[in-house]
NUTORBA-947049 format. One record per residue: residue number from 1; x, y, z of N, C-alpha, C, O in turn. Coordinates in pm, 1 decimal. Layout:
% residues N
- pos, n.x, n.y, n.z, ca.x, ca.y, ca.z, c.x, c.y, c.z, o.x, o.y, o.z
- NUM, X, Y, Z, X, Y, Z, X, Y, Z, X, Y, Z
...
% end
This chain:
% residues 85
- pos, n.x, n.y, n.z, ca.x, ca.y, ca.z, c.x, c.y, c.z, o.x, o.y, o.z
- 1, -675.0, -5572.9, 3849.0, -583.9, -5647.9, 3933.8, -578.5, -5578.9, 4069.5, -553.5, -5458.4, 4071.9
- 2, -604.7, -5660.7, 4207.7, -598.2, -5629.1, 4349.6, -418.6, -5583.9, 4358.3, -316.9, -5625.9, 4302.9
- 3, -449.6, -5475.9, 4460.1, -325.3, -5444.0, 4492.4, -227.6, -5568.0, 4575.2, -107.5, -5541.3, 4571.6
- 4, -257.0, -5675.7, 4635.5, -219.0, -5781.2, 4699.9, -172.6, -5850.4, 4574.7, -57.0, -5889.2, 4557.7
- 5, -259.8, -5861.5, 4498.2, -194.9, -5944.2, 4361.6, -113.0, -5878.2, 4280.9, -69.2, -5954.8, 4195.1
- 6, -72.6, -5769.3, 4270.1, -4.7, -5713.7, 4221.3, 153.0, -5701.9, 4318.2, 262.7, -5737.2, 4274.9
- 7, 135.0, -5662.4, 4411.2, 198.9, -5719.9, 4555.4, 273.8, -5846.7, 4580.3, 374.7, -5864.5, 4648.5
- 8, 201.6, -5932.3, 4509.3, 286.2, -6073.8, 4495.8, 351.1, -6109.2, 4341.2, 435.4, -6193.9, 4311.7
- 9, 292.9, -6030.3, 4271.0, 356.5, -6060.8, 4103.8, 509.4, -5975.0, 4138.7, 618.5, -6016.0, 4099.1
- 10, 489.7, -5851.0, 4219.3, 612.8, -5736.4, 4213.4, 701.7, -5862.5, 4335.1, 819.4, -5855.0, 4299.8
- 11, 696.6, -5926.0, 4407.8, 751.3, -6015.6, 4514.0, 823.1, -6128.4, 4455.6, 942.2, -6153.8, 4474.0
- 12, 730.9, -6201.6, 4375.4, 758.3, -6274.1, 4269.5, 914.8, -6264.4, 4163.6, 1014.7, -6335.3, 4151.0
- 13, 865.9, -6136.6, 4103.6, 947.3, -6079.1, 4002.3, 1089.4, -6053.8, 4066.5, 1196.9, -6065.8, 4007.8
- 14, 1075.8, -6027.5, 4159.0, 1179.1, -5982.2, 4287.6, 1296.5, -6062.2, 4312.1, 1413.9, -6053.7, 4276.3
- 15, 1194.4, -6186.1, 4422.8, 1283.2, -6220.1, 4508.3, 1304.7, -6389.8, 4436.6, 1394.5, -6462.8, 4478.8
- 16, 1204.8, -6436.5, 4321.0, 1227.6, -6594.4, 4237.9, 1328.5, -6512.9, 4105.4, 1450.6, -6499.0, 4097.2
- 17, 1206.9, -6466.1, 4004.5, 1260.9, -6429.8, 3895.8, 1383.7, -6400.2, 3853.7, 1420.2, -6476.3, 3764.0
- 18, 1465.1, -6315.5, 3885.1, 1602.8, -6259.5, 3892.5, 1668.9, -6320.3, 3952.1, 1781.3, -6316.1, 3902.1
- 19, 1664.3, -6406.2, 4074.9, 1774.5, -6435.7, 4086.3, 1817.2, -6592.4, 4016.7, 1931.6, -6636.1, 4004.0
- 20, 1698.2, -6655.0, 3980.0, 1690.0, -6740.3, 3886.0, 1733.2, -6749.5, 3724.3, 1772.4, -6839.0, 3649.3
- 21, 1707.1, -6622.8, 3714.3, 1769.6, -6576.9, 3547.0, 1837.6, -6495.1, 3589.9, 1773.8, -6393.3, 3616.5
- 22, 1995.4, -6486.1, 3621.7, 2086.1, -6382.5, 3644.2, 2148.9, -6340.5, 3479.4, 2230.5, -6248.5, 3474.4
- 23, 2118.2, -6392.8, 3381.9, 2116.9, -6366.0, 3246.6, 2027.4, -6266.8, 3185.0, 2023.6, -6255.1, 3062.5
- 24, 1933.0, -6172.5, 3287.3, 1837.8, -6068.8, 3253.3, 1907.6, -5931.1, 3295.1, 1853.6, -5821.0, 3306.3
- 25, 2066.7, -5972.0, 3319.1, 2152.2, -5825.8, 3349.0, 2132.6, -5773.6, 3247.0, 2120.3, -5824.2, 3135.5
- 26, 2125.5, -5597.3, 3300.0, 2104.0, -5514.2, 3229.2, 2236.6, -5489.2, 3107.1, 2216.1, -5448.7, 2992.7
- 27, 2325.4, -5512.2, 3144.6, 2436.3, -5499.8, 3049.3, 2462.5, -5364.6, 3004.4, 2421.9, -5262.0, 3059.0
- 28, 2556.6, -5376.1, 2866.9, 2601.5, -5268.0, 2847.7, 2534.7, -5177.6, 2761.7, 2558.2, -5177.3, 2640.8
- 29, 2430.1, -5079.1, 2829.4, 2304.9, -5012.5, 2755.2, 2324.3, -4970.0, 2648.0, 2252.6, -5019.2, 2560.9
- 30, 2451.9, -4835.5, 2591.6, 2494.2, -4778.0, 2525.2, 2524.5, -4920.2, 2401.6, 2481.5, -4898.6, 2288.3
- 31, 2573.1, -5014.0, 2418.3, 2583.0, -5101.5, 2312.2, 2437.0, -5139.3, 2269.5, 2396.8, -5140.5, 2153.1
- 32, 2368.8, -5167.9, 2373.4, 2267.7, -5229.2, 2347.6, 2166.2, -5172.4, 2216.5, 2116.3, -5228.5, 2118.9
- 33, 2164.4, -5029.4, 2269.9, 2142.3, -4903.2, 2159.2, 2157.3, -4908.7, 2073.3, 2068.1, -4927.9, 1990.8
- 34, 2316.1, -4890.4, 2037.7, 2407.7, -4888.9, 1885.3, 2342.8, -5005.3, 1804.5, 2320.7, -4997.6, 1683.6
- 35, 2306.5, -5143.2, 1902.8, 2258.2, -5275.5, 1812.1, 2093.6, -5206.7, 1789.1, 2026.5, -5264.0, 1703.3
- 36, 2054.9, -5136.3, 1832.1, 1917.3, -5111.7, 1852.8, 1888.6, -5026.7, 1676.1, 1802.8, -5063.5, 1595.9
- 37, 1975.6, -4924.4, 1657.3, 1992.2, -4752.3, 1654.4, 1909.8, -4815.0, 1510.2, 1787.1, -4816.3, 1499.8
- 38, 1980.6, -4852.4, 1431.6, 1897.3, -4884.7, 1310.9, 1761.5, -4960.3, 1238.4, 1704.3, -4946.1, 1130.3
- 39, 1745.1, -5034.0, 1338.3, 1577.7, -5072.4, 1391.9, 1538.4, -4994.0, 1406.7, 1452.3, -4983.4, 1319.3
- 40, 1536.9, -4864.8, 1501.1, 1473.9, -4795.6, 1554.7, 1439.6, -4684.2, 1392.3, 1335.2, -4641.3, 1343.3
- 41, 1549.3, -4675.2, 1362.5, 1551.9, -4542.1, 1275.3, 1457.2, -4613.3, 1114.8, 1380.2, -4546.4, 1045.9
- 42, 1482.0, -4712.9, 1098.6, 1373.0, -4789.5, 1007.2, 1248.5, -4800.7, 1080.7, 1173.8, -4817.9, 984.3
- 43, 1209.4, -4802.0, 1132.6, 1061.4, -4803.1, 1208.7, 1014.6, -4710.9, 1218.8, 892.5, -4709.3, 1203.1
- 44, 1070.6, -4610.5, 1243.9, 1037.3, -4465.2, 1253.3, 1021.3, -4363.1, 1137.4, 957.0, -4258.1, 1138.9
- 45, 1092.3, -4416.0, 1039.4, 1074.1, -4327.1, 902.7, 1032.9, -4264.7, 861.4, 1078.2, -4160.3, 814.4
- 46, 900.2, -4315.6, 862.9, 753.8, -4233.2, 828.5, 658.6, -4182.3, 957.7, 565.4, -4103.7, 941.0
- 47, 687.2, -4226.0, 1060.3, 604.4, -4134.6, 1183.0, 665.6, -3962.6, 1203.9, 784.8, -3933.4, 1213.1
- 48, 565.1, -3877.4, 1207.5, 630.0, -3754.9, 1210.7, 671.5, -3730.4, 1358.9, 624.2, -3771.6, 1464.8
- 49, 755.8, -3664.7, 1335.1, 806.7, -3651.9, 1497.4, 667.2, -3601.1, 1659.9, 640.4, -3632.1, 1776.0
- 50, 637.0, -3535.6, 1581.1, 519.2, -3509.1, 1710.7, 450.3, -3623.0, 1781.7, 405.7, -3619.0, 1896.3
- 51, 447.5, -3730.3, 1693.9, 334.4, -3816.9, 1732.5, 406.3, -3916.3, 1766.6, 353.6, -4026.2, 1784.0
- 52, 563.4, -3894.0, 1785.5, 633.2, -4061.4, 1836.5, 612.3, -4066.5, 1951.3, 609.0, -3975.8, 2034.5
- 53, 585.9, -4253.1, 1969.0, 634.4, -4262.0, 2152.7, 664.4, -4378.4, 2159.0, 603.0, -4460.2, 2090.5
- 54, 752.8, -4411.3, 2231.7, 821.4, -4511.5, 2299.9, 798.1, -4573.1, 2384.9, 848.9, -4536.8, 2490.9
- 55, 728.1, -4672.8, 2386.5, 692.7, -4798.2, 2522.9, 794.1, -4913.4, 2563.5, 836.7, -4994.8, 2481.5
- 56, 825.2, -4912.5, 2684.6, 931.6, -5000.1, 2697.1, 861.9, -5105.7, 2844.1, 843.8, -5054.6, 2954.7
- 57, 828.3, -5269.2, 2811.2, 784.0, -5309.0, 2946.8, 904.7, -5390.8, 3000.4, 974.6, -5476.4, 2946.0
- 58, 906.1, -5343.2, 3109.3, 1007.9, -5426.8, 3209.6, 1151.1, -5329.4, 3132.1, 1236.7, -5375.6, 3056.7
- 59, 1139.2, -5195.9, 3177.9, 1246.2, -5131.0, 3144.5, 1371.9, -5068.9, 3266.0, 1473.4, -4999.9, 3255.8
- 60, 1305.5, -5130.9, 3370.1, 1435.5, -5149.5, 3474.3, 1419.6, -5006.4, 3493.0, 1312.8, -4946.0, 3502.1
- 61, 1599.7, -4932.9, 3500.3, 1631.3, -4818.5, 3537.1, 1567.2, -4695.1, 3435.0, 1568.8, -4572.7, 3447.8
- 62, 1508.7, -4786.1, 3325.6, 1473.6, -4688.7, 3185.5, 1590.8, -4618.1, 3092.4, 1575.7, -4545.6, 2994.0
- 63, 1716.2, -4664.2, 3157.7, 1842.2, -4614.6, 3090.8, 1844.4, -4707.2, 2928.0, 1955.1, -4685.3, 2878.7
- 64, 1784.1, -4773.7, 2860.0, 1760.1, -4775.5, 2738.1, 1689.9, -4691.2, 2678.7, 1742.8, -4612.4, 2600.3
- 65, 1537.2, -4689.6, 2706.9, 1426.3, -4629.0, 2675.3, 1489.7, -4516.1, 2674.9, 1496.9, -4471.5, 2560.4
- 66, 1560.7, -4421.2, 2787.4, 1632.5, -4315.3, 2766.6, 1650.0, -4270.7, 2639.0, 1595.5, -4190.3, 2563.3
- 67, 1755.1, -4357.2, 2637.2, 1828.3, -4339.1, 2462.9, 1765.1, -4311.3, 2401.3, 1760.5, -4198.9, 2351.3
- 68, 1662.5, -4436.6, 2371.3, 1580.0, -4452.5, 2235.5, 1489.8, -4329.6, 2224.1, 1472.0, -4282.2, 2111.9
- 69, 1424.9, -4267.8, 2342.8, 1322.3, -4171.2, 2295.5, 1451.3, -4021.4, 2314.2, 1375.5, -3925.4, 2299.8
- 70, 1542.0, -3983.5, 2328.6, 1637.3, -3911.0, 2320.8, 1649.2, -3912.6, 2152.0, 1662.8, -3814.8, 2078.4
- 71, 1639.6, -4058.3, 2113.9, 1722.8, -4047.8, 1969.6, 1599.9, -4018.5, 1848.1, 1631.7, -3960.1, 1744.5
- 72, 1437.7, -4071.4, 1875.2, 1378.1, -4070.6, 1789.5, 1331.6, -3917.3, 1823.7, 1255.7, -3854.7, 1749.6
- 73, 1374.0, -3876.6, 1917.5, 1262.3, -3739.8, 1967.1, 1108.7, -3784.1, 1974.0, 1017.3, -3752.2, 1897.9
- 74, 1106.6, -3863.2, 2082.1, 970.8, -3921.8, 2106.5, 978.5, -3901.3, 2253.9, 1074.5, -3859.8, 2318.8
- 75, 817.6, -3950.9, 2310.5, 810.0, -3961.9, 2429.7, 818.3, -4109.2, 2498.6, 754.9, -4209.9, 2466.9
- 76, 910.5, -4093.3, 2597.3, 916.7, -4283.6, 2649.4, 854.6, -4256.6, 2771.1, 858.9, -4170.9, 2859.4
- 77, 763.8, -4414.4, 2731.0, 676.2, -4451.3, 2865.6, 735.6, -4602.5, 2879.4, 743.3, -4682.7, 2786.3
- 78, 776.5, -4625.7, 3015.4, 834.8, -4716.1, 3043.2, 734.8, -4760.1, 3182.7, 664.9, -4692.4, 3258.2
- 79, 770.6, -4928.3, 3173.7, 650.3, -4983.2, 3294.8, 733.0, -5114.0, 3343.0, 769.9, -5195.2, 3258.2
- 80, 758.7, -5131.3, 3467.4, 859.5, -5207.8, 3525.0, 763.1, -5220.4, 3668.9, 691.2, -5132.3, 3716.2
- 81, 793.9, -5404.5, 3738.7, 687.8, -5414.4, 3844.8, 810.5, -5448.3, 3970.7, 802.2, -5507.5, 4078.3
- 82, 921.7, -5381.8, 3901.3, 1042.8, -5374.5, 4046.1, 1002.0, -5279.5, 4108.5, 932.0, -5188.2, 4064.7
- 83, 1034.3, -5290.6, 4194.1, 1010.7, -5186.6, 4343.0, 1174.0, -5136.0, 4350.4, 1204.2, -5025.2, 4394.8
- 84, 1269.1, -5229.2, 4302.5, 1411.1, -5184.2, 4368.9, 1476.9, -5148.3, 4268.5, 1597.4, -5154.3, 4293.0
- 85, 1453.3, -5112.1, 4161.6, 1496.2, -5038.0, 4040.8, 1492.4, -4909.6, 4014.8, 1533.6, -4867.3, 3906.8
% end
């Protein structure tokens, strides 16, 4: 992908997307978690800790992903095409 096209997907995402879905607020993370915590901890069961990691796309400030790789003791890789986040 050209940096121009990438340039207009991040423009896109920006200045249509969001303000069109104002229902993609980040909300209240720490809840979001708690609804998360036991998904997470069933999924994880059997991965040994060394080898966890956490991918999060379109993770904004990464203040979820936070959590989650805080809680599994994993590594979070998070990928977001805001510029203003």
């Amino acid at each position: 992908m050209s940096t121009a096209t990438l340039d207009n997907l991040r423009a896109y995402y920006e200045q249509e997307y969001l303000r069109n879905h104002p229902d993609m607020d980040v909300g209240d993370v720490p809840a979001k978690f708690e609804a998360l915590r036991p998904f997470l901890d069933e999924a994880s069961r059997d991965i040994p800790h060394g080898s966890r990691r956490v991918v999060e796309i379109g993770c904004g400030s990464g203040a979820l992903l936070t959590l989650a790789a805080r809680h599994l003791q994993a590594q979070g890789i998070g990928v977001d095409l805001s510029g203003t986040v």
